[in-house]
Every structure is written in structure tokens, then in C-alpha cells.
C-alpha positions as CSV (number, residue, x, y, z in Angstrom):
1,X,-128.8,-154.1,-109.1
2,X,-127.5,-156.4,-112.0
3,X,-124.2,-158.1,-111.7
4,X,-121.5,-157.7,-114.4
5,X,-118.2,-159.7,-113.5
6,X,-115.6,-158.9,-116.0
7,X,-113.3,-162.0,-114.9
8,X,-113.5,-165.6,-114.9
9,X,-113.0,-166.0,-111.8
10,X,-116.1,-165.1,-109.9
11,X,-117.9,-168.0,-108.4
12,X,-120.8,-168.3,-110.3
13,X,-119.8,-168.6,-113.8
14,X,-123.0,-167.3,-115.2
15,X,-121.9,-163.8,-114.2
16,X,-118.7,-163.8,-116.1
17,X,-118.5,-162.1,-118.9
18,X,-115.1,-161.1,-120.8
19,X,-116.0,-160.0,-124.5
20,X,-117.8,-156.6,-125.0
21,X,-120.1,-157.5,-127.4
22,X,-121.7,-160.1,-124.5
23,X,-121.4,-157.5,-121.8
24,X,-123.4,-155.0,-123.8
25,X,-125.6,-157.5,-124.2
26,X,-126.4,-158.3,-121.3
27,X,-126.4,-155.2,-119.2
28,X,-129.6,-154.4,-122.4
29,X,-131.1,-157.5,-121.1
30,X,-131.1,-156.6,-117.1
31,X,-132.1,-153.4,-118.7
32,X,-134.9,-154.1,-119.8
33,X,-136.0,-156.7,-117.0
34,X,-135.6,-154.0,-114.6
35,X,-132.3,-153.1,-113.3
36,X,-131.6,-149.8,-112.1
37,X,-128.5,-150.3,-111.2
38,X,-125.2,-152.2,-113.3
39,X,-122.6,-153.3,-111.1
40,X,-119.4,-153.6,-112.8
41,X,-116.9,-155.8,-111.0
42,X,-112.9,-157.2,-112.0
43,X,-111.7,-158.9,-108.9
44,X,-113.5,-161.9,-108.0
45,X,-114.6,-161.7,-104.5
46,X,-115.2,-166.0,-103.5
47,X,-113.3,-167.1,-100.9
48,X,-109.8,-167.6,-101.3
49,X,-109.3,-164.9,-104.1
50,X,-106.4,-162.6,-104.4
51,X,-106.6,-158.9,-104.4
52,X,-106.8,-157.6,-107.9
53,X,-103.6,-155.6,-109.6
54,X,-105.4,-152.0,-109.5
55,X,-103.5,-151.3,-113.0
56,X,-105.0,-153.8,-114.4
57,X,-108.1,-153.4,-112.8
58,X,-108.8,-150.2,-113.8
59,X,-107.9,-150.8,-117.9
60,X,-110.8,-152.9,-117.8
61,X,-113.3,-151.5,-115.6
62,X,-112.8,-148.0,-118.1
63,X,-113.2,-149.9,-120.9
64,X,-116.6,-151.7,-120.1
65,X,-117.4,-148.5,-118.2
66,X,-117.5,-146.3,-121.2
67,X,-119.1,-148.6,-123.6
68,X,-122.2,-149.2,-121.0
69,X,-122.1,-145.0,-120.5
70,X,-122.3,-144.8,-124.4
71,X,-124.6,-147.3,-125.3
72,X,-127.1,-147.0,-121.9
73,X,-126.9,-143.1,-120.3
74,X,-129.9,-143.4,-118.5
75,X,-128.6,-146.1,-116.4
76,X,-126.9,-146.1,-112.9
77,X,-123.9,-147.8,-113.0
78,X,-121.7,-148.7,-109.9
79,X,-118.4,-150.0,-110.3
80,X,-116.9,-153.0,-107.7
81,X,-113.6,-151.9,-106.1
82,X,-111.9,-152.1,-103.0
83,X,-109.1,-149.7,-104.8
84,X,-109.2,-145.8,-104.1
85,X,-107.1,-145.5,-107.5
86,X,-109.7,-147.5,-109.7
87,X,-113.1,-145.5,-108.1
88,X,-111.3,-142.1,-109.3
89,X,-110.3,-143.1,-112.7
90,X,-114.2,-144.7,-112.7
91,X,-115.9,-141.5,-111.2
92,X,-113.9,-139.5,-113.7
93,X,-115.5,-141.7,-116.5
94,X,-118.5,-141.7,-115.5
95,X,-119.7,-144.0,-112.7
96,X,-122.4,-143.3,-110.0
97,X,-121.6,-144.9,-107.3
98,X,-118.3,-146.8,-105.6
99,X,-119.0,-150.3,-104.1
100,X,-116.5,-151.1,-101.8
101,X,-116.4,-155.1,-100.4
102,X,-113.9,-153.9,-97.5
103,X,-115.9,-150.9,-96.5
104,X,-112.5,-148.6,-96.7
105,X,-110.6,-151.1,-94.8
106,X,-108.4,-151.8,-97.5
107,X,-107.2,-148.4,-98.7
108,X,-107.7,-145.5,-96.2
109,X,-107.9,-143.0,-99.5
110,X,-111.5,-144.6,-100.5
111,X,-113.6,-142.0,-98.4
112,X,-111.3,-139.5,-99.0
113,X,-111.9,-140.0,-103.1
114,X,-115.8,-140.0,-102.6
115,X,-115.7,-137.2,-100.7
116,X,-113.9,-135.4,-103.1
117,X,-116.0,-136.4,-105.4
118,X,-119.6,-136.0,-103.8
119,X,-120.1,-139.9,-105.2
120,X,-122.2,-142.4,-103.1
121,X,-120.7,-145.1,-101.5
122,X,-121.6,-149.0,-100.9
123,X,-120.3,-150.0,-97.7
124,X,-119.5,-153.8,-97.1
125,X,-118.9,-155.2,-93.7
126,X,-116.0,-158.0,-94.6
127,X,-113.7,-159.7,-92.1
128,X,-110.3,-160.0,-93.6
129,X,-110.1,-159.8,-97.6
130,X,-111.6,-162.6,-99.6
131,X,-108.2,-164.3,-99.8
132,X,-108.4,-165.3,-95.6
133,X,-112.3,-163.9,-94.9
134,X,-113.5,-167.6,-94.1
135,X,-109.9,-168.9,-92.6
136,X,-111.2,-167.4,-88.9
137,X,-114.8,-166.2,-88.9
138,X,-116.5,-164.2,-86.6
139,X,-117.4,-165.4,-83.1
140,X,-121.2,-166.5,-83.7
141,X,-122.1,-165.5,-80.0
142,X,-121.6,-161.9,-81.1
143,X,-122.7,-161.5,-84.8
144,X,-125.3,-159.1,-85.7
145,X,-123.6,-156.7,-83.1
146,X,-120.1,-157.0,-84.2
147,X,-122.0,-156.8,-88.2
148,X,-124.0,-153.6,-86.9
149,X,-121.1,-151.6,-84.7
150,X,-118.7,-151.9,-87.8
151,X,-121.1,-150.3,-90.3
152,X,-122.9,-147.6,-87.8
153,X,-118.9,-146.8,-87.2
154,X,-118.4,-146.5,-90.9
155,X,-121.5,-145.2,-91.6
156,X,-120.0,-142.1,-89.4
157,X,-116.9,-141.3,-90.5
158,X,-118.2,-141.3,-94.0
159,X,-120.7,-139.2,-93.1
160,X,-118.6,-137.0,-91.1
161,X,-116.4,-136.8,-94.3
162,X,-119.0,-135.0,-96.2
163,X,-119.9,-138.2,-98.1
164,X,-123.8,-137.9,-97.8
165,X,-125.0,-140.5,-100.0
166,X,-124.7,-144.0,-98.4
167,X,-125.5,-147.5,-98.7
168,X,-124.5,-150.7,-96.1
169,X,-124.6,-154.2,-97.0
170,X,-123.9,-156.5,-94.5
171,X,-121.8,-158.7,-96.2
172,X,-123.3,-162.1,-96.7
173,X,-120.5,-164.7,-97.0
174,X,-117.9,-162.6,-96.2
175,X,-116.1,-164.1,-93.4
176,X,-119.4,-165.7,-92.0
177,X,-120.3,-169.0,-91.1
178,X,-123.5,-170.0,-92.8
179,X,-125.3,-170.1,-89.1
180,X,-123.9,-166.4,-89.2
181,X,-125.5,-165.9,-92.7
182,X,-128.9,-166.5,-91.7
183,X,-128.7,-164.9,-88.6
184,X,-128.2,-161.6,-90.2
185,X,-130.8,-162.0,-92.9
186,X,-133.6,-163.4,-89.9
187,X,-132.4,-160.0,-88.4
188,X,-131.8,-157.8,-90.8
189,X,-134.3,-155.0,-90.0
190,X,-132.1,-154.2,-87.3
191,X,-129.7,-152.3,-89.8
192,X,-133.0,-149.6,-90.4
193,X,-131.6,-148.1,-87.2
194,X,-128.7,-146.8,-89.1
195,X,-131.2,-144.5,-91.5
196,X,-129.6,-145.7,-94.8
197,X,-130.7,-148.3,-97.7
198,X,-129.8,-151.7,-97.0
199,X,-128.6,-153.6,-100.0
200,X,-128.0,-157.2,-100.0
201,X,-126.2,-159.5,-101.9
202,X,-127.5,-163.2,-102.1
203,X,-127.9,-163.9,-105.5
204,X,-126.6,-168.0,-105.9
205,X,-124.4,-167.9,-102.8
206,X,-123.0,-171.0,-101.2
207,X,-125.4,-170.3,-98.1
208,X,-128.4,-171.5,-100.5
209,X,-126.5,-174.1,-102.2
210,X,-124.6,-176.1,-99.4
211,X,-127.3,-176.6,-97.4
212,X,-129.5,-177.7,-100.5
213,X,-126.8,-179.7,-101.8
214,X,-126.9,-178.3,-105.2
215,X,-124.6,-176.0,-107.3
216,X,-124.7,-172.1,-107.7
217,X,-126.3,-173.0,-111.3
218,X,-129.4,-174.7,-109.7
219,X,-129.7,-171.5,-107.0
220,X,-132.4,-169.3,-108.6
221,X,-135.2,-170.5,-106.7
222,X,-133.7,-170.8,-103.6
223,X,-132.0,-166.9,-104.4
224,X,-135.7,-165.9,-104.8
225,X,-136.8,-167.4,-101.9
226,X,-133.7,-165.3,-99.4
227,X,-134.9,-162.3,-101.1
228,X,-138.4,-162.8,-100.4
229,X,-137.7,-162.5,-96.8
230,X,-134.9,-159.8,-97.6
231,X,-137.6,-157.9,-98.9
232,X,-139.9,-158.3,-95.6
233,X,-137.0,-157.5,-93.7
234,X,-136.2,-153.9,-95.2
235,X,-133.7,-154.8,-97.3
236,X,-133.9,-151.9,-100.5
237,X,-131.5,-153.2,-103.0
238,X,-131.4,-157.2,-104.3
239,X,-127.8,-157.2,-105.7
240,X,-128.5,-160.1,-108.2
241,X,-127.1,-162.3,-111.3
242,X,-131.2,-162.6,-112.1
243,X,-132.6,-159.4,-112.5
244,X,-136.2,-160.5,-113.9
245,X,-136.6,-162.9,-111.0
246,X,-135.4,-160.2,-108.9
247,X,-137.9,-157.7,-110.0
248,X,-141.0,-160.6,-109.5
249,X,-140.2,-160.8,-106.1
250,X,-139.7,-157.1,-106.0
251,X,-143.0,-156.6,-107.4
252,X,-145.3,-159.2,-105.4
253,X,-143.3,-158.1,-102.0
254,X,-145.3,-154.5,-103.3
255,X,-148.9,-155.7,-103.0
256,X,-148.3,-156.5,-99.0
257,X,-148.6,-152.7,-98.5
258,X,-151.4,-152.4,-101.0
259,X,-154.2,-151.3,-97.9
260,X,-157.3,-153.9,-97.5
């Protein structure tokens, strides 16, 4: 899954991209490295960021929408919302899936709109909203359970909403210390028990670059690295800002099942 922030906001600033012409561009380029999925995203999600205007949102999301619809078909394209009134308008012009940070927590109506819609649905875990997420983090005593009870809970009521196409990410950074962080990834094949694909989201996160003491723009290898182990670990989607990278690890993690 290639990343496509249409701010300049988002913490990494090689992911922001505000002029159509550079967005076309490079949603081709992930393209043709590889992607199967484009996310589309408006509202920055660091920490500290305020929750989007859904008006506003939702001008721009349609507009870079329909131009990646037009120009690329073929692809799958999921659009970045935590607003039940920005995934319609998006469904309605033409995206595949909803990727919700807040896992419906925001707006009740989310799982109500996908439902209605038969559209598959990226479920978060998130403590807060990005704007207080790291003010009061979880308790690190009880971490993977408090990660894995809040999506197997979510992971039902979607279901039991008629929503039958479903993805969980665990939320890396999202109101987690970085102890927290790397707790979840060291145990994320415990989210298998839940019988849908894990995606995770690592790409240049503060949880490589703090500890290396380095800057989001000097995270590739260290990205690469988390999604190596990701990858052992059962993760099924790399949500990334470095899709041929990406796609090596992808495609070396393959030969470890390649029989003797």
C-alpha cells in the first residue's frame, strides 16, 4: 500500500504532495514498483494534529480520487478518513476501501456507511485522536491485550453489521510508547487469531528514528528492516512511503517458504 498525503502536514514530508500533476506522478511510480493499493489521505495523523474539516476534506480527496480512477482503473485505491461523510462521497466516486485511524470511534455512522455500501474496512486501534493520542498512553503492563480486545471487539460488530471484508492494523504510534511499539510488532502474530489481514503501518515512523537518532528522511533502512520482521510475523499489508523497498522485502520474505 503506497502512501499519498494530500497536506503538508503529515510528518514525513516526502509523502506530501499538493499539486495534481505530482500526485499523478507518483501514484504511476508506486505503480509500477508494485503497489496494489493507493492510500489517499487529507488530515495529517502525527501527533498533536487537529481533526480535519470533513468539507474540506472531502473537496480534495474527490478531486485526487477521480483523477487516480481516470488515469489508473486497475488500481485499488483506499481513501484515509476518520469521517463517515467523506468515505460516502469517496465510495460513491469510486474508492475500494475506507481506512479509518479511529476504528469508528470517531463517528458512530462509519460502519453503518460501509455496510451500506458492501465496502471493506481498515480498522485502526488508536487511543484518543492524534491531537491528545500520546498525552496519556496506554498502561505498558497491559498492551497487546488492551491492542487485541479493542480490534477482536471491532472486528465484531463490523462483522455483525454485514461488513464482511475487513482489515486491522494495530496502530503503531498511535497513543503508544515506543516500548509499546515494539512490543506489538515482537508479537504481532498474535493478531492471526482474529482471522483477518493484518496491515501495518511503519514506514519512517519516530519508533525507528528516535531510537537511531536520525530523522524520518534517513528511515528507509531502518523501515525495511521493521518490515522484515513484520513480514515473519504475519503481517499481510506494508503501508509504506517506499513502495519498491517495500516490495524487495516483500519478495525475499517469499523464498523462506520456497520448500528445501
Amino acid at each position: 500500500m503506497g502512501i499519498i498525503n494530500v497536506n503538508n502536514d503529515s510528518f514525513y514530508a516526502g509523502s506530501r504532495y499538493q499539486d495534481m500533476d505530482d500526485i499523478i506522478n507518483q501514484v504511476e511510480k508506486m505503480i509500477s514498483e508494485g503497489a496494489k493499493i493507493i492510500d489517499i489521505g487529507y488530515m495529517s495523523s502525527r501527533p498533536g494534529a487537529k481533526i480535519s474539516d470533513p468539507k474540506e476534506e472531502a473537496l480534495v480527496i474527490i478531486a485526487v480520487l477521480s483523477q487516480i480512477k481516470r488515469r489508473f482503473p486497475d488500481v485499488f485505491v483506499s481513501v484515509d478518513t476518520l469521517h463517515s461523510q467523506v468515505a460516502e462521497i469517496a465510495i460513491q466516486n469510486g474508492a475500494d476501501l475506507i481506512n479509518d485511524i479511529s476504528g469508528g470511534d470517531y463517528d458512530s455512522n462509519m460502519i453503518d456507511v460501509l455496510a451500506n455500501n458492501k465496502t471493506p474496512y481498515i480498522i485502526m486501534h488508536m487511543k484518543g485522536i492524534p491531537e491528545n493520542m500520546q498525552n496519556n498512553p496506554m498502561s505498558e503492563d497491559h498492551t497487546l491485550m488492551e491492542v487485541l480486545t479493542a480490534l477482536k471487539h471491532k472486528v465484531y460488530l463490523a462483522k455483525q453489521h454485514g461488513i464482511k471484508d475487513i482489515i486491522i492494523d494495530p496502530g503503531f504510534g498511535f497513543g503508544k510508547s515506543l516500548d509499546q511499539n515494539y512490543k506489538l510488532l515482537k508479537h504481532l502474530n498474535v493478531f492471526n487469531i482474529l482471522d483477518v489481514p493484518v496491515l501495518v503501518g511503519l514506514s519512517r515512523k519516530s519508533m525507528i528514528w528516535k531510537p537511531l537518532q536520525i530523522s524520518a528522511d534517513d528511515a528507509l533502512n531502518g523501515t525495511s528492516a521493521l518490515h522484515m520482521i513484520a513480514l515473519q510475523n504475519g503481517a499481510k499489508i506494508l503501508r509504506t512511503h517506499d513502495v519498491k523497498e517495500a516490495m524487495q522485502c516483500i519478495r525475499l520474505h517469499s523464498l523462506l517458504n520456497v520448500d528445501a
